[in-house]
C-alpha positions in Angstrom: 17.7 -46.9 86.5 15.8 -48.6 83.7 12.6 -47.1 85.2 14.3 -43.3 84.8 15.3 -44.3 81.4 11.7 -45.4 80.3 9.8 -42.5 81.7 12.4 -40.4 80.3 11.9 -41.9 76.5 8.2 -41.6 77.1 9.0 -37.7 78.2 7.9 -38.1 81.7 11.0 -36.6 83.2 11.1 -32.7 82.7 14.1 -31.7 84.2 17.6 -32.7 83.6 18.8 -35.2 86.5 21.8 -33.6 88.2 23.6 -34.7 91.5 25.9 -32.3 93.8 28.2 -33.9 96.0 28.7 -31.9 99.5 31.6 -31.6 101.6 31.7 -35.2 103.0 31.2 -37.0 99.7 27.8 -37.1 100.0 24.7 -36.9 96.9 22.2 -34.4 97.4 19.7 -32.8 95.1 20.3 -29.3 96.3 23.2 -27.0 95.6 25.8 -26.1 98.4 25.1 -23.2 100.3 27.6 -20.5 99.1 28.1 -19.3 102.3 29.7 -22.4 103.3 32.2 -22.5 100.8 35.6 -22.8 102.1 38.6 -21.0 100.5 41.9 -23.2 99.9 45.1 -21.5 99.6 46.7 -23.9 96.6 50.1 -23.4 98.1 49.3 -25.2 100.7 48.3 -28.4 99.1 51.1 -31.1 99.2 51.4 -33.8 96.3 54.6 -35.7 95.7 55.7 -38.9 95.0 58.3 -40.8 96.6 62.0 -40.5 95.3 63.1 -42.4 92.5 66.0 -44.1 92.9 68.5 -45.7 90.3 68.2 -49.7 90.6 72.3 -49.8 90.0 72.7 -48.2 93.6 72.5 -49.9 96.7 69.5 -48.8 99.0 69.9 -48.6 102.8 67.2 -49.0 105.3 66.3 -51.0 108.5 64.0 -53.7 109.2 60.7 -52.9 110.3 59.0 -56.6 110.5 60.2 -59.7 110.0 58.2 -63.1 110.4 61.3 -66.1 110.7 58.2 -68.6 110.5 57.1 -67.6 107.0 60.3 -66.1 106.0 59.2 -62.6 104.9 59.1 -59.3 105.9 59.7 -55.6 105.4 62.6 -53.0 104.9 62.0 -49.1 105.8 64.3 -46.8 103.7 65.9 -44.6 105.8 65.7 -41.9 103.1 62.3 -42.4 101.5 60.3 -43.9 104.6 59.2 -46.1 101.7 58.3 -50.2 103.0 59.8 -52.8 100.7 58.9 -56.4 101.1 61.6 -59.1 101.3 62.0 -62.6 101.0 64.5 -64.7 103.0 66.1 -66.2 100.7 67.2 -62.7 99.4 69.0 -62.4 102.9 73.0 -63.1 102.8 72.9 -63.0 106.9 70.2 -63.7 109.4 68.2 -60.9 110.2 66.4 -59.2 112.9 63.7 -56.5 113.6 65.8 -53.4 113.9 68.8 -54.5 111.9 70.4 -51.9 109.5 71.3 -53.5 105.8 71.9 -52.8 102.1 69.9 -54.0 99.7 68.5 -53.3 95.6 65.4 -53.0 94.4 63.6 -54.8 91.5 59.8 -54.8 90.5 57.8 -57.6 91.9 54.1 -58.3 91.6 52.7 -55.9 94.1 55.4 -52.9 94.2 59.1 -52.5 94.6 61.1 -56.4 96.4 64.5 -55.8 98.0 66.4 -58.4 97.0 70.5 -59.1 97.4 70.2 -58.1 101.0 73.5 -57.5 102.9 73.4 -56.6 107.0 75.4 -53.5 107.7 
């Protein structure tokens, strides 16, 4: 990099440096071959983000994963599909892979913790 930067004071380099990036992700030095180019219907492209929900309502789900010997696991919302970690002490009964419950949601380190955890 220094060494472009150099020969490019010193006016060395003649050309402008420019980099395409094919299909894959790839560099090359060459252009994409028009005829390859692939048409995309923008209709078709899906973005969205997952449903908001108010923190004063309970959330109900089922859980997914569950490790009794390290006291942690994970809660799948039955509406969103969205994973929310969960601490057993946050539990008000014991709980099993598969079990349905209630629970909020508050903002931990890493994303969205259900805590205050009740088994339906």
């Amino acid at each position: 990099m220094q060494a472009r930067r150099e020969a490019r004071a010193r006016g060395e380099l003649k050309q402008d440096e420019f980099v395409y990036v094919d299909h894959l992700g790839n560099f090359r030095d060459t252009p994409p071959d028009p005829e390859e180019k692939e048409e995309v219907n923008l209709e078709s492209i899906q973005i969205s983000t997952s449903k908001k929900i108010d923190s004063d309502e309970k959330v109900s789900g089922k859980v997914s994963f569950y490790d009794t010997e390290k006291g942690f696991g994970f809660i799948k919302n039955t509406e969103t599909q969205d994973s929310y970690f969960f601490h057993f002490s946050e539990c008000a009964d014991q709980l099993d892979v598969g079990d349905k419950v209630e629970f909020d949601l508050v903002k931990g380190e890493k994303g969205m913790n259900a805590v205050k955890i009740n088994k339906l």
